[in-house]
N, C-alpha and C positions, 0 to 999 in steps of 0.2 A: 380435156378433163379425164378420158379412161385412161389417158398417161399418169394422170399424178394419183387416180387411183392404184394403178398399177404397181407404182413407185413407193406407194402407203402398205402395200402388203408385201413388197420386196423388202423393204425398211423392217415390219414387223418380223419377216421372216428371222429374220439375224438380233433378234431382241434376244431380252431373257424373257422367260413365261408372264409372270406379272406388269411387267410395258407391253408387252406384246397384246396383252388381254386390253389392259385402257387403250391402247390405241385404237383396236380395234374396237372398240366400246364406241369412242369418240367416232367415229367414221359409221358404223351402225345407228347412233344418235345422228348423226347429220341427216344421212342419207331417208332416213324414218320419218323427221320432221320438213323434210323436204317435200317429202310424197305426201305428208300430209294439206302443206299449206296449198300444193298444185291442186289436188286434190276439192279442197274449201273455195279455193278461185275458181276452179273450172265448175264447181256447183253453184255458188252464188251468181258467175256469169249465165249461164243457165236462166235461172229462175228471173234473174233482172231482166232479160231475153224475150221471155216469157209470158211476163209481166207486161211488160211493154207491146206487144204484138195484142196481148187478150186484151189491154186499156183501147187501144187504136179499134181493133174489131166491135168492141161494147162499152163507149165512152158510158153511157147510164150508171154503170157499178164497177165504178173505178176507185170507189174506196175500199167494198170488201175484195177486188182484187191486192192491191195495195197492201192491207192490212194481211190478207194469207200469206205475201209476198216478204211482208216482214219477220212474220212468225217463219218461215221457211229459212229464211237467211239467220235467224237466230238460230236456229236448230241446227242451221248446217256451221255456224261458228262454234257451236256448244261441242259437236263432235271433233271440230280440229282442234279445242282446249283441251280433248281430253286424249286425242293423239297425241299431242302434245304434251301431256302429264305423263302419259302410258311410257311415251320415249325418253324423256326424264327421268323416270324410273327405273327406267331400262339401263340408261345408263350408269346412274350412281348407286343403286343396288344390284341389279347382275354384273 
């Protein structure tokens, strides 16, 4: 993979200015939305984790476990749609 990175800026190098710019656009838009979704995963894993170990210790209130569990995961989707927006933006306006 750091090869055909690699290979993506040697390419860019020998462009004109404006390919040069979208491609690099394109590969900053990747790499951005990338980090974000590992990111979202390795949060949501977390919390379902979490969840589950606090359900097992105090079966009694394993609904408002549950229910905090969802609002957390909501909120951690809400931030990678807007990584997501943010990188989108990135790319087709800068």
């Amino acid at each position: 993979m750091l090869h055909a990175i690699l290979a993506a800026f040697q390419d860019a190098a020998v462009m004109d200015a404006a390919t040069a710019k979208n491609y690099q656009s394109l590969l900053g838009a990747g790499i951005g939305i990338g980090l974000t979704v590992i990111g979202a995963g390795i949060g949501i894993g977390r919390i379902g984790a979490s969840a589950t170990e606090a359900m097992a210790r105090q079966p009694e209130i394993r609904g408002e476990i549950q229910t905090a569990a969802i609002i957390l995961a909501a909120l951690i989707e809400g931030a990678a749609l807007f990584g997501l927006v943010i990188t989108l933006l990135y790319r087709f306006v800068g």
